[in-house]
KOLLUM-26382 format. One record per residue (C-alpha): residue in three letters; x, y, z. Coordinates in steps of 0.05 Angstrom, whole numbers, plus 5000, padded with zeros to 4 digits. Example, Ala and Ser with C-alpha at 12.3 -4.5 7.8 and 13.67 -1.06 7.14 Angstrom:
BEGIN
Ala524649105156;Ser527349795143;
! end
This chain:
BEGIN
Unk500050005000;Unk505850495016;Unk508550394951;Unk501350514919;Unk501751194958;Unk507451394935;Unk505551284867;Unk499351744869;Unk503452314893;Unk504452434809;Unk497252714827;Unk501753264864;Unk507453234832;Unk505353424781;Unk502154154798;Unk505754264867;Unk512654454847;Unk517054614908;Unk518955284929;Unk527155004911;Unk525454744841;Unk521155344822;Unk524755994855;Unk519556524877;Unk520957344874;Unk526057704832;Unk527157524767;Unk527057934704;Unk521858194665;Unk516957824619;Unk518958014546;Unk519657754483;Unk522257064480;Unk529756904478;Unk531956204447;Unk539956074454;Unk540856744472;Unk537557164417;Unk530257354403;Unk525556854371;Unk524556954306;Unk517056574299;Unk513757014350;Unk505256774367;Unk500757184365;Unk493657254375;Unk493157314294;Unk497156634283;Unk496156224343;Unk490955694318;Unk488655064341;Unk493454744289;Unk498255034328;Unk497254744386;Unk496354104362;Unk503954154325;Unk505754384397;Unk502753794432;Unk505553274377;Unk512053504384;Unk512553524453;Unk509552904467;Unk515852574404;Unk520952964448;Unk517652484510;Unk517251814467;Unk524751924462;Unk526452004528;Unk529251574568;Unk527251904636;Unk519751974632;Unk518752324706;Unk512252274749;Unk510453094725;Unk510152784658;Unk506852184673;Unk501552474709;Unk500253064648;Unk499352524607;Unk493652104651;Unk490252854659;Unk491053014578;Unk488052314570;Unk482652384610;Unk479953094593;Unk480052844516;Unk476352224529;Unk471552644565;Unk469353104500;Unk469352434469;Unk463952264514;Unk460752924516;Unk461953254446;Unk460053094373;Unk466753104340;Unk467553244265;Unk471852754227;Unk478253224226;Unk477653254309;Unk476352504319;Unk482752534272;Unk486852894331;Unk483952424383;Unk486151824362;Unk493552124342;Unk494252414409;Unk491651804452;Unk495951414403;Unk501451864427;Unk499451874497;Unk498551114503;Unk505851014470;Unk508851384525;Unk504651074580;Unk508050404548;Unk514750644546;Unk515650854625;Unk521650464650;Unk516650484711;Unk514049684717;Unk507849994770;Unk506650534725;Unk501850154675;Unk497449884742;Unk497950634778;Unk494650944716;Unk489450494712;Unk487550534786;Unk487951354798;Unk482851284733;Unk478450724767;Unk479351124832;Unk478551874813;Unk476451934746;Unk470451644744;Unk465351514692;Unk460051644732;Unk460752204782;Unk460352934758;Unk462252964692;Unk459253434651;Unk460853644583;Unk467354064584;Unk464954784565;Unk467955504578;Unk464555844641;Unk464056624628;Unk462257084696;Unk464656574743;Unk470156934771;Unk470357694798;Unk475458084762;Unk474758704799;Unk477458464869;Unk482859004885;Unk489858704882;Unk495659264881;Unk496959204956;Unk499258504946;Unk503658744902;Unk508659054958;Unk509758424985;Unk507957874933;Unk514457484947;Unk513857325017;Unk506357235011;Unk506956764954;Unk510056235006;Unk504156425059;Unk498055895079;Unk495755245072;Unk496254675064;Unk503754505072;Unk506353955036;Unk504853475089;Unk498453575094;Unk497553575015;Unk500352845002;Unk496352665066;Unk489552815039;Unk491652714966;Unk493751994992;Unk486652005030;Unk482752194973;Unk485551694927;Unk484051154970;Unk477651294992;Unk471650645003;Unk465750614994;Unk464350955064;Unk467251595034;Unk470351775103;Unk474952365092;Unk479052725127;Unk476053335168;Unk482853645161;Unk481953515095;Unk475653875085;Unk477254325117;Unk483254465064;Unk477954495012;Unk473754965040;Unk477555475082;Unk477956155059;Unk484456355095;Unk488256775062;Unk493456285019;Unk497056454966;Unk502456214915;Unk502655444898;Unk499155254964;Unk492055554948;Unk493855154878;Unk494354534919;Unk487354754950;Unk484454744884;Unk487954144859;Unk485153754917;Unk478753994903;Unk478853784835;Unk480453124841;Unk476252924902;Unk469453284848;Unk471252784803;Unk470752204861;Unk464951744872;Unk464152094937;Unk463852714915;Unk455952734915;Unk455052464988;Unk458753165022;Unk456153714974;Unk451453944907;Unk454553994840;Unk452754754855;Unk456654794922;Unk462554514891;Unk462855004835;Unk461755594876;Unk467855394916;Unk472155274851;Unk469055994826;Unk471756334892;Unk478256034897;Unk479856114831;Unk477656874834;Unk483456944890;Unk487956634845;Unk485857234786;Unk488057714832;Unk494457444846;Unk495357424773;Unk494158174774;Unk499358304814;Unk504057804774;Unk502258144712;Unk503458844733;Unk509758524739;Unk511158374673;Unk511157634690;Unk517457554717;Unk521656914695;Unk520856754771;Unk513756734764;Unk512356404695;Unk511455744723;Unk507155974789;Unk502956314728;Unk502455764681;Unk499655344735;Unk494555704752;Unk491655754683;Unk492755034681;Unk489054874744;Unk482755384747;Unk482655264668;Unk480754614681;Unk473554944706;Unk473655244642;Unk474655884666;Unk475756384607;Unk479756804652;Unk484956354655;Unk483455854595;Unk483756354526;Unk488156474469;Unk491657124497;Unk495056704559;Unk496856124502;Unk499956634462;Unk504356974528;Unk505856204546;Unk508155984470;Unk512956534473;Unk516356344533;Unk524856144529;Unk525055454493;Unk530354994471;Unk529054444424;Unk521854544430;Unk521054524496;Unk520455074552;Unk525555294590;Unk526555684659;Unk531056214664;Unk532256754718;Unk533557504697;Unk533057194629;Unk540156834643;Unk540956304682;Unk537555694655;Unk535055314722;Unk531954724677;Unk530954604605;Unk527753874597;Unk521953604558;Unk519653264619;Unk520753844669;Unk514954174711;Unk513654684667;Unk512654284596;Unk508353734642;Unk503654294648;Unk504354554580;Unk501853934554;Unk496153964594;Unk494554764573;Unk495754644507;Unk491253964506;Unk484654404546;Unk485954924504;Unk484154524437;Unk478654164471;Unk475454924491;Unk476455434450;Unk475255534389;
! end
């Protein structure tokens, strides 16, 4: 069972990147993307980003991973989300021949790197967070873009003074995340969870940073569990998404009055990944693909640099293309 548990930590792996492998405050400024030291000469934009685009993105990204020979838990786990949220518009939408095209490419894809994981387990651990999480049967409703669901006019400046310290501020701490994570994966039929862990969910303490992320995360995954209906409506749940994800807005405020930082890119990119999985259009829409597709890369893949000079980690695997994959793979499923 231990070794079951630490297997489903991918489900946190993935999103919750430590405060040591992703640097917070400092950092330079957010401008136009630098590739081997110069400035790219392909630059997005809003005019030629395209859903073909992001569908060469996720291709190629996803050949970079075939290829590896270190396929790491953020990947693994981007690829049992990407899975999921496009067999779920296969349940939910009518696709036209070109889209059920795509499908069956990328799950070809997706599957191929599944089978390649140098991880024996890994094969059994993605079919049981599936059977255990992402159910059939339990809230799943067809994956649409939610306008008005999130207040935009929450003042955010005076965070802005002190964003740094306050980005490492709240709840839960990691602990407590791979304790409930760990509970919620392995929850019976007598859906007994955790009051700490509810409590997680539903506080509105101030948190900021990655660990209201982890808030939202956990909240995520335990709506698409069996026992999600037995503590709370369909209604409930999405109001709760709706306000965390609005305190998560303003933080981007403040990180956008910044000028994104390099520091910052990947606390930004994960919260469009994470409240974009509500569908949010705040956080899931074509002028945050186009700032994210012109971030530092290197061989097609993103990279992290720091005052646009020091690369701290430049692999198709890393943290930050995990969640790429995932962005990119909503973002053809929503938008059009």
């Amino acid at each position: 069972m231990m070794k079951f548990l630490k297997q489903i930590f991918v489900f946190y792996l993935l999103f919750a990147a430590t405060i040591a492998n992703c640097p917070l405050g400092g950092g330079g400024g957010g401008g136009a993307a630098v590739v081997g030291g110069g400035v790219s000469a392909n630059r997005i934009t809003q005019k030629t980003i395209s859903k073909g685009f992001l569908i060469k993105s996720i291709m190629r990204l996803l050949t970079k991973v075939e290829r590896s020979n270190d396929i790491n838990v953020n990947m693994k786990f981007a690829v049992i989300l990407s899975e999921f949220l496009i067999k779920q518009s296969q349940r939910y939408i009518e696709s036209n021949r070109y889209e059920q095209q795509v499908y069956y490419h990328l799950l070809q894809k997706l599957d191929n790197v599944i089978r390649r994981s140098d991880d024996a387990d890994f094969d059994k651990v993605h079919k049981t967070i599936l059977d255990n999480i992402f159910q059939k049967n339990v809230l799943l409703k067809p994956p649409v873009l939610k306008e008005r669901h999130i207040d935009t006019h929450f003042e955010y400046k005076s965070l802005g003074k002190n964003y740094s310290q306050l980005a490492e501020m709240g709840n839960p701490n990691i602990t407590q995340s791979d304790e409930c994570l760990a509970a919620l994966a392995t929850l019976d039929s007598r859906c007994q969870v955790p009051q700490e862990c509810l409590d997680i969910m539903v506080t509105d303490l101030p948190t900021y940073g990655y660990k209201r992320m982890h808030q939202i995360l956990l909240l995520y995954v335990f709506m698409h569990h069996i026992c999600a209906p037995n503590l709370g409506s369909d209604t409930a749940y999405e109001i709760l998404a709706s306000q965390k994800c609005t305190q998560v807005y303003r933080e981007q405020n403040v990180i956008r009055q910044m000028n994104i930082p390099d520091a910052f890119r990947d606390l930004y990119l994960e919260q469009n990944v994470i409240c974009g999985l509500f569908g949010y259009v705040e956080f899931m829409n074509w002028h945050n693909l186009v700032t994210v597709s012109n971030w530092p890369q290197e061989n097609e893949c993103l990279c992290l640099f720091i005052n646009g000079e020091s690369k701290i980690d430049c692999n198709c695997s890393n943290h930050i293309n995990s969640l790429v994959l995932v962005y990119y793979v909503n973002g053809f499923l929503l938008l059009n």
